[in-house]
Every structure is written in structure tokens, then in C-alpha cells.
C-alpha positions in Angstrom: 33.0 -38.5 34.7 30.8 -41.2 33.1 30.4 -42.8 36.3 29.5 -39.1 38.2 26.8 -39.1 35.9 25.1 -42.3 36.5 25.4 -41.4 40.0 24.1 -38.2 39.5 20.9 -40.1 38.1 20.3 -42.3 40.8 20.2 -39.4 43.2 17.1 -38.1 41.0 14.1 -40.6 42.6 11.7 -38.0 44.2 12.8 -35.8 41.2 11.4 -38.2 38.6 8.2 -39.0 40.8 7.4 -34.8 41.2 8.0 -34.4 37.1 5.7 -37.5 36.7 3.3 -36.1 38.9 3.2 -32.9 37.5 3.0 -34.2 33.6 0.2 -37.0 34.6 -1.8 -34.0 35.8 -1.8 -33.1 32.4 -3.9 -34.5 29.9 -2.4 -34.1 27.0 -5.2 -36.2 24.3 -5.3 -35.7 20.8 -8.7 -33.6 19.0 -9.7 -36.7 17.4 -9.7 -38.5 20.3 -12.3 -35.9 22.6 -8.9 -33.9 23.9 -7.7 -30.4 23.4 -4.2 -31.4 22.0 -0.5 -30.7 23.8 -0.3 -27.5 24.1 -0.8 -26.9 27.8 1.5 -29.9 28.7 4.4 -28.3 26.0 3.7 -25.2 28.3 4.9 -26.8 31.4 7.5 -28.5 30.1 9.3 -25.7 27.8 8.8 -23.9 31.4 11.2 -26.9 33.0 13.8 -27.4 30.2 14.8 -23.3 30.6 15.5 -24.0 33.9 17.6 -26.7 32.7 21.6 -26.7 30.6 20.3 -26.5 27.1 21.7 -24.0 24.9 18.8 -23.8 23.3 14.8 -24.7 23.1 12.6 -23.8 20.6 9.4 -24.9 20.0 7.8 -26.0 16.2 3.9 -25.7 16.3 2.3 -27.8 13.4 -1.2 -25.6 12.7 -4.4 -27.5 13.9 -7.6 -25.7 14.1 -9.7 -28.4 16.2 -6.5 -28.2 19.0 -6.3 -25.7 22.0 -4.3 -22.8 20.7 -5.0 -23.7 17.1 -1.6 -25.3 17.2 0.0 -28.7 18.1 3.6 -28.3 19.6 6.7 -30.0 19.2 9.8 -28.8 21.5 13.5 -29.1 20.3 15.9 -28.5 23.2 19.9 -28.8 22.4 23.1 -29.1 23.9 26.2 -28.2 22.3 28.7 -31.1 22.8 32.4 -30.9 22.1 31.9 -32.0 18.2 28.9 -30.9 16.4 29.1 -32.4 13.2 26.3 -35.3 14.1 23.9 -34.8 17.2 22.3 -38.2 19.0 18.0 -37.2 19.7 16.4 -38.7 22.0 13.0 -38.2 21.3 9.6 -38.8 23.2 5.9 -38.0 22.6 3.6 -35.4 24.7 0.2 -37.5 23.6 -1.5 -40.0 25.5 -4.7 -42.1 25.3 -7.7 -41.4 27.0 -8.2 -43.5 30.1 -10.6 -45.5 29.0 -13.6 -47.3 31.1 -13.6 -45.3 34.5 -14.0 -48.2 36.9 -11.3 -50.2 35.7 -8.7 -47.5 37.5 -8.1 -48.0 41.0 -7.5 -44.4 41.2 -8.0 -41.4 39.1 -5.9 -41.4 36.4 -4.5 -38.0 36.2 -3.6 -37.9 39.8 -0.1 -39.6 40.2 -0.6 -42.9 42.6 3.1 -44.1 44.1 2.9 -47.4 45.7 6.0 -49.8 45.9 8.0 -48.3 43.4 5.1 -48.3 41.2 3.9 -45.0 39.7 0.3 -45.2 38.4 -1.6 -42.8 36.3 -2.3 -42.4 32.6 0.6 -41.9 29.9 3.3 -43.2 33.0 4.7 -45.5 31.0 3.7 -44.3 27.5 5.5 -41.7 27.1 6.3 -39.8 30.1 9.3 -42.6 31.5 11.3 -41.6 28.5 10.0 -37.5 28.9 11.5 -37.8 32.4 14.4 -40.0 31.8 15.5 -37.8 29.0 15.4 -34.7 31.1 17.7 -36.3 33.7 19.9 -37.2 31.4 20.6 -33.9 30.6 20.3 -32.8 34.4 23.0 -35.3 35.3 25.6 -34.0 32.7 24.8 -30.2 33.8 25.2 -31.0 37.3 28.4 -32.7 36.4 30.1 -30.6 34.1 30.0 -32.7 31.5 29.9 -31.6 27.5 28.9 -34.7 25.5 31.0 -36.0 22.7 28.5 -34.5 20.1 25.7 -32.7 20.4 22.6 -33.8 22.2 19.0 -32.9 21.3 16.0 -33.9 23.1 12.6 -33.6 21.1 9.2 -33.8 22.0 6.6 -34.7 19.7 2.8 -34.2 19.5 0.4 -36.7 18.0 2.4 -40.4 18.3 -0.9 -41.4 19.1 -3.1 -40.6 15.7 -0.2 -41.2 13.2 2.4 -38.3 13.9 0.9 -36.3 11.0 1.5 -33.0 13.2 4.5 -34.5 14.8 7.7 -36.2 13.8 5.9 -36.7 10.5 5.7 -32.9 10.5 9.0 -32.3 11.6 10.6 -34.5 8.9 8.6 -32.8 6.3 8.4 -29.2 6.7 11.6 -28.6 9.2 14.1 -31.6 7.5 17.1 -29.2 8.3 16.8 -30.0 11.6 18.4 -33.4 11.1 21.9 -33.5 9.8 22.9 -36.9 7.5 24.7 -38.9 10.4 22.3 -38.3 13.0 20.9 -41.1 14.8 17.7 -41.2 17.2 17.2 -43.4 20.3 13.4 -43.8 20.8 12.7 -45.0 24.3 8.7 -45.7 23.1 9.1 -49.6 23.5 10.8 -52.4 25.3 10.2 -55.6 27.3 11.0 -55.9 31.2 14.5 -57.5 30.9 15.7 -54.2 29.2 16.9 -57.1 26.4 15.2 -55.6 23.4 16.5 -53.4 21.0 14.3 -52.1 18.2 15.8 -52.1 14.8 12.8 -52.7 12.6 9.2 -52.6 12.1 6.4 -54.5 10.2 4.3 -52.5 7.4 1.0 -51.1 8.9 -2.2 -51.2 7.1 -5.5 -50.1 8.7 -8.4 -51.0 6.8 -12.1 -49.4 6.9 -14.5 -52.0 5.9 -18.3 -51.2 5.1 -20.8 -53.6 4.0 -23.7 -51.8 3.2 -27.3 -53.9 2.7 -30.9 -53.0 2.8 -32.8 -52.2 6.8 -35.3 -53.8 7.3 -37.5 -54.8 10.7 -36.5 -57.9 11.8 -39.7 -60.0 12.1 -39.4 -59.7 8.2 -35.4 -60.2 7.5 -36.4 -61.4 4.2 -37.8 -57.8 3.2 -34.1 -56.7 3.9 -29.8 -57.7 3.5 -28.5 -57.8 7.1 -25.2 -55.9 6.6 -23.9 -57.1 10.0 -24.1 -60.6 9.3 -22.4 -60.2 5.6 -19.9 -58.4 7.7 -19.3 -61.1 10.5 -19.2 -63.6 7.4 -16.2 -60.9 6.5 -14.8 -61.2 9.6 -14.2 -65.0 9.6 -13.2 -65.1 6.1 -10.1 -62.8 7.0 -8.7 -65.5 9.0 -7.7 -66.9 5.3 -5.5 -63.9 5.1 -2.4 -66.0 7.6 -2.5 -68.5 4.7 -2.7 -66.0 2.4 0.8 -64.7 3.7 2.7 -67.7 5.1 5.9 -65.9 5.2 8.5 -65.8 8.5 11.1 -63.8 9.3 12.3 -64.5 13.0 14.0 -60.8 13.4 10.4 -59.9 14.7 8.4 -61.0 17.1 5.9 -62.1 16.3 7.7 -63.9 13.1 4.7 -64.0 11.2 2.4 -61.2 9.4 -0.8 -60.7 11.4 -4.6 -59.5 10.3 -6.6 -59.0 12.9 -10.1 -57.5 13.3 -10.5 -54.9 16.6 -12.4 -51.7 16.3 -16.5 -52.3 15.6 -18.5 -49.2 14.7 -22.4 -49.0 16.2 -24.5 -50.1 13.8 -28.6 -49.7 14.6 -29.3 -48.4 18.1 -32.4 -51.0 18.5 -32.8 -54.8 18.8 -35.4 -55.2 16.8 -34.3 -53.8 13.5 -31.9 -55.1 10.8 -28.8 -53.4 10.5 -28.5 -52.3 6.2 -25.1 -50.5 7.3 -22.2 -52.4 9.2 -18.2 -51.2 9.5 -15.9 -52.7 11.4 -11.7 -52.2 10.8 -9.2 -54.7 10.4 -5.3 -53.9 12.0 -2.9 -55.3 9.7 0.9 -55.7 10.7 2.7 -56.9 7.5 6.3 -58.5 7.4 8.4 -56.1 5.0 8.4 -58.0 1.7 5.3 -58.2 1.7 3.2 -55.5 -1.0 0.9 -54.1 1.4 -1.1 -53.7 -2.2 -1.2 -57.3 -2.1 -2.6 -57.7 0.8 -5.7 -55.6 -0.1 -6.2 -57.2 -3.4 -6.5 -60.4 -0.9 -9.1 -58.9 1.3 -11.0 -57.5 -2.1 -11.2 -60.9 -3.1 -12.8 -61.8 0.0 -14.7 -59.7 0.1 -16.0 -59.9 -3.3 -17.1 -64.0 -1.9 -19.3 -62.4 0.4 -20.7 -59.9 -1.9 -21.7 -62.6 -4.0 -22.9 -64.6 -1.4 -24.9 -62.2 1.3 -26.4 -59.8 -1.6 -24.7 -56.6 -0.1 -22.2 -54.0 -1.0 -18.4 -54.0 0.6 -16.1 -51.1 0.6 -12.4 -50.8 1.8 -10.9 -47.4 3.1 -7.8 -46.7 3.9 -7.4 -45.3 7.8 -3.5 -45.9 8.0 -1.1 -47.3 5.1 2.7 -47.2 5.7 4.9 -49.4 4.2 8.0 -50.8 6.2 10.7 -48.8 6.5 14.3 -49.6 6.2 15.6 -51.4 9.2 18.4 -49.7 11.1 21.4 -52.3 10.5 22.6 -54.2 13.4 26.3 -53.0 12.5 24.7 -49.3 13.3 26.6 -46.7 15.4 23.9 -46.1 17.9 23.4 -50.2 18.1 26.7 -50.4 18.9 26.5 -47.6 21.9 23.7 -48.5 22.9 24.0 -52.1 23.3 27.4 -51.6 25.4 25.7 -49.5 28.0 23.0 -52.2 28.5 25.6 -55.1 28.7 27.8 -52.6 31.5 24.4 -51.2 33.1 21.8 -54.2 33.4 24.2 -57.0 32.8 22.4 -58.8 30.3 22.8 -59.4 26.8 20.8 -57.3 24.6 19.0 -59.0 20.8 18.4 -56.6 18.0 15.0 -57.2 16.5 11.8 -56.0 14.7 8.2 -55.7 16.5 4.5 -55.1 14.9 3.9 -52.3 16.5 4.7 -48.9 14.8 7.0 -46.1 16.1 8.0 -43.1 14.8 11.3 -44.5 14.6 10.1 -45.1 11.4 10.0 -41.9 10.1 13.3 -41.1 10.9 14.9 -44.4 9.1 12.7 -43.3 5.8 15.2 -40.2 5.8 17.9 -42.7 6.1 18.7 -42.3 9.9 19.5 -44.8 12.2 17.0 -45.2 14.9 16.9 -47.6 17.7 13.6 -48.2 19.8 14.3 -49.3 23.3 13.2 -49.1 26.8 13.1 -51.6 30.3 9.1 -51.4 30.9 6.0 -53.6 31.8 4.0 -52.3 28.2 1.6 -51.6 30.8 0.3 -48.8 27.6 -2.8 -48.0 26.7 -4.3 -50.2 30.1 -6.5 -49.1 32.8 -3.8 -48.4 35.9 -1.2 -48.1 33.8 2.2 -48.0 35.4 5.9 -47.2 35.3 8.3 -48.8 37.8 10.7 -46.4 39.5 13.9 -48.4 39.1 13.1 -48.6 34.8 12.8 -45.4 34.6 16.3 -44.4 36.3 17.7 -47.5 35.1 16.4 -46.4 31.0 18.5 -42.8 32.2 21.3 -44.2 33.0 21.5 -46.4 29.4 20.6 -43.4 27.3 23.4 -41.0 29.8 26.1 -44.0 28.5 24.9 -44.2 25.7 25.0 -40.2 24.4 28.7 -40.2 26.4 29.9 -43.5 24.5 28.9 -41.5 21.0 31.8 -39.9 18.3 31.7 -38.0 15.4 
């Protein structure tokens, strides 16, 4: 029978590029970033899983008031396997980015573009490969009369974008029931392209908001006035002390090292010709696991004292997103153990638990001491103008999570 399903799921190619199409047509962009929310896309899809062998959807709407609906949805759709004392979740996100700069697309974005086993459009890759491949999963073991060993849940998540708060974060806090104490989660939200990565950990995150505030002035006169933007650019290179601040490795994640980097830049004045008293900019922090994220501020506080001292102006720090690490899922793991037989069998390479920067919401499960793996074949094409998923991943990431919910026990 495991080998009828895998079958099954290669027999699903225009099926995965017509559910693509449809969910790409779907924006599906969080309030704070200029969209309505998921509501419209969890619509369609609760629409396609009743058609489907669940025993059972149900949707949990976290309250929003700035969303469509007032509401941000999250769907839950089971099947009943032969032993329900643990189930295996596969879980996905509804969210995506905005598309960014227009002109950088070579087509529209929400319009599905197939070309050479490439399917282009935005949210593709992130997260509508593991939507789809999910959904064929279950398709494949309907089709083929298959109950799994336990129970299989697929959820769907709003807001993996903006920090989960209405999401999995939601879920875990105000519907923990849902998740019984042997659980585990596959997470198909990350990968590289050999399909050799599994996700076991993650880095502490720490986004800092930092203002330094001066005196405008006109700029034929700067001594009448504190630029803030140059105090804040003398910030900027300061924070490069920060690496060897925090000198630790730990070669379980790639990269090895804690990183500190600068990104996001606020507008300051809209004019040339004026001095800027106000400046913010953000700094994206990734923060190996032993490492006091608490320390790390105290760091940049002390830096930014230096250039208080030195430029005359005012700096603040505000948090934007603090989470400390979460425990790692151990290598020795159930669902590492499945998981990394089916990619030996399937792809015929040997798969390396590690740890990334990046954040999941794998996370959140392993802080209710679940085991969660993160893993996906993919391009981390993401968050990119012409964003795509390839065809053959997206089957080929079915068939590992099919072998992998069939290889489970109680």
C-alpha cells in the first residue's frame, strides 16, 4: 500500500498546478502589511478539504478587527488513523508577502505562470508547496484506501508572516487541547534544494527599533542643529562590534555564528535640504541559543550610549520581536527518525539534522515540548520577485511527508 500511495501522488501533476493556480489568485496579505488578511483564501480552501477524506474540518478564527471578516482563520482538518493516541500535523501557513517592486516580476504575480516545470507567482514556494503537498497527501491515502497508523491532521495557519500572534501562537495558547503530549509536527516551511536538510533547531530572534532623536535644523546651518541620521549611521557601523561581542560557534546551524544585522530604514525628512532631528532604522538579530538575548541588548545600549555621548543626540531601543530559542527537537526524535528514512528511500541522499537563523513556527510547537521538524526540497526562492516552486519538489516533498505519516506508530 505504501508504494500505491506514492504512485498515487505522482499521478497528481496538473492537480497540483490547478490548486496552485487557484490559491496564487488569492492574496492572502496580512493587515499590517496593506492586505485584508486570510479569510477569503481559508474560504476556498475549507471549500476543497470537504470534498476531500477528512473526518473532520473545523476552522479556529483568532479575532482581528483591522482583517476582512474581523477574523483571521486557521483550519484543522483530521483523519482518523488506526491508533489515535498521538496524531502527526503537518502544518502550513495561508499568509504571504506582498509582491514587492512591480517591475521586478516578469509576470503578474497573482496570476500562476507554468514554464519548464517551474510555477511562478507570489506565495509558490512560501507556503503554498507544502498547502498543496499536504492536501495530496491525504488525497493519495483516500484514493488508496489507506488509514494511517495514527491520526493525521493537517493545519493551516494565519499570520507566519507578522509573528503568528493570530496563528499557531494563537492556537497554542487559547486552543492547547488540540495537541496531545506525543504529538509531533512536520513543518514543510524550509529546506535547501538537495532535499538534505532537516530542521531541528532555531537561533533566538531579536528585532530591535532604534531611534536617535536630535534637533532639525536647515542644512546650510547644521551647526544650529544634531543630525539624527548621521548619529544613527555612526550606530550603524558601531553594531558591527556586536560579532566580537558574541564570538560563540555552534556548527549545528548554519550559519555557525550569531548574526546582527541592520535591514529595514524608516523615511526620515522628505527634503534634501533639511537636517533630519529624527532617524530610526531596525537591527535583525539571530542569536545562537546560549546566548541571553538580554545581553545582547545591554551590548547595543552600550553602544549606543558611545554615540549618545559623542553626536549630542538621544537613542532609544524598542522591542519589534523578542523570542528566545526554543528547545531543539532531539536528533534521536520519532519524527526525525521517520522522516529521515523516507528521504534516504525517496531522494536517495543522506539527510543532516541542523539548526538555521531563520524562525519558524516550529518553534512554538517545541516550547510546548513537541517535537517538530522543518523540512522541505526548494529553491528559497521566498519573499523574491518571480518567486517560484518547481513541480518535481513539490510532488517529490508529498511523497516524503506520505512515507513519512505511513512510517509513524503510537
Amino acid at each position: 500500500m505504501h508504494q500505491d500511495v506514492l504512485r498515487a501522488v505522482e499521478g497528481y501533476r496538473e492537480l497540483a498546478i490547478e490548486l496552485q493556480r487557484s490559491l496564487t489568485a488569492i492574496p492572502a496579505i496580512c493587515p499590517s502589511s496593506g492586505g485584508e488578511g486570510e479569510l477569503d483564501k481559508a474560504l476556498w480552501l475549507e471549500t476543497e478539504l470537504r470534498k476531500l477524506h477528512f473526518d473532520s474540518v473545523r476552522r479556529y478564527d483568532a479575532p482581528h478587527p483591522e482583517a476582512k471578516g474581523g477574523i483571521r482563520p486557521n483550519l484543522v482538518a483530521r483523519v482518523r488513523g488506526q491508533d489515535s493516541s498521538r496524531t502527526v500535523w503537518i502544518m502550513s501557513h495561508l499568509d504571504v508577502v506582498p509582491p514587492g517592486e512591480p517591475t521586478l516580476w516578469h509576470s503578474d504575480p497573482y496570476v500562476l505562470r507554468v514554464t519548464d516545470g517551474r510555477l511562478y507567482g507570489r506565495g509558490v514556494e512560501d507556503n503554498h508547496q507544502a498547502i498543496v503537498a499536504s492536501i495530496l497527501v491525504v488525497r493519495a491515502l483516500g484514493e488508496c484506501g489507506v488509514r494511517p497508523p495514527v491520526d493525521l491532521a493537517l493545519l493551516f495557519c494565519a499570520d507566519e508572516e507578522t509573528g503568528s500572534g493570530y496563528g499557531a501562537e494563537y492556537l497554542a495558547r487559547h486552543h492547547p487541547d488540540l495537541f496531545g503530549s506525543r504529538d509531533v509536527f512536520l513543518v514543510p516551511d524550509s529546506g535547501n534544494s538537495q532535499g538534505t536538510m532537516i530542521e531541528v533547531a532555531e537561533k533566538s530572534l531579536l528585532w530591535l527599533k532604534i531611534r536617535t532623536s536630535g534637533k532639525q535644523c536647515h542644512a546650510s546651518t547644521p551647526h544650529l542643529g544634531v543630525n539624527a541620521f548621521r548619529a544613527a549611521s555612526d550606530l550603524v557601523v558601531r553594531l558591527g562590534a556586536l560579532r566580537e561581542a558574541f564570538p560563540a560557534r555552534d556548527e549545528l546551524y548554519d550559519p555557525p555564528i550569531s548574526t546582527f544585522e541592520p535591514t529595514k530604514k524608516d523615511p526620515n525628512v522628505p527634503n534634501i535640504n533639511t537636517i533630519p532631528g529624527d532617524d530610526v532604522f531596525y537591527l535583525d538579530c539571530r542569536v545562537l541559543p546560549d546566548v541571553p538575548l538580554s545581553a545582547v541588548e545591554e551590548e547595543v545600549r552600550h553602544l549606543a550610549n558611545e554615540v549618545e555621548k559623542t553626536h549630542g543626540v538621544c537613542v532609544t531601543l524598542e522591542d519589534v520581536q523578542r523570542s528566545q530559542a526554543a528547545p531543539p527537537t532531539s536528533e534521536d526524535a520519532d519524527v526525525v527518525r521517520w522522516i529521515s528514512g523516507s528521504v534516504r528511500e525517496l531522494l536517495g541522499v543522506e539527510p543532516v539534522a541542523m539548526g538555521i537563523g531563520g524562525g519558524t513556527v516550529a518553534a512554538i510547537f517545541r516550547r510546548l515540548g513537541l517535537a517538530a521538524v522543518v523540512y522541505s526540497r526548494l529553491d528559497e526562492t521566498a519573499h523574491q520577485p518571480n518567486e517560484y516552486c518547481i513541480l518535481n519538489n513539490l510532488l517529490g516533498d508529498a511523497k516524503v511527508l506520505a512515507s513519512t505519516v505511513l512510517r509513524a506508530r503510537p
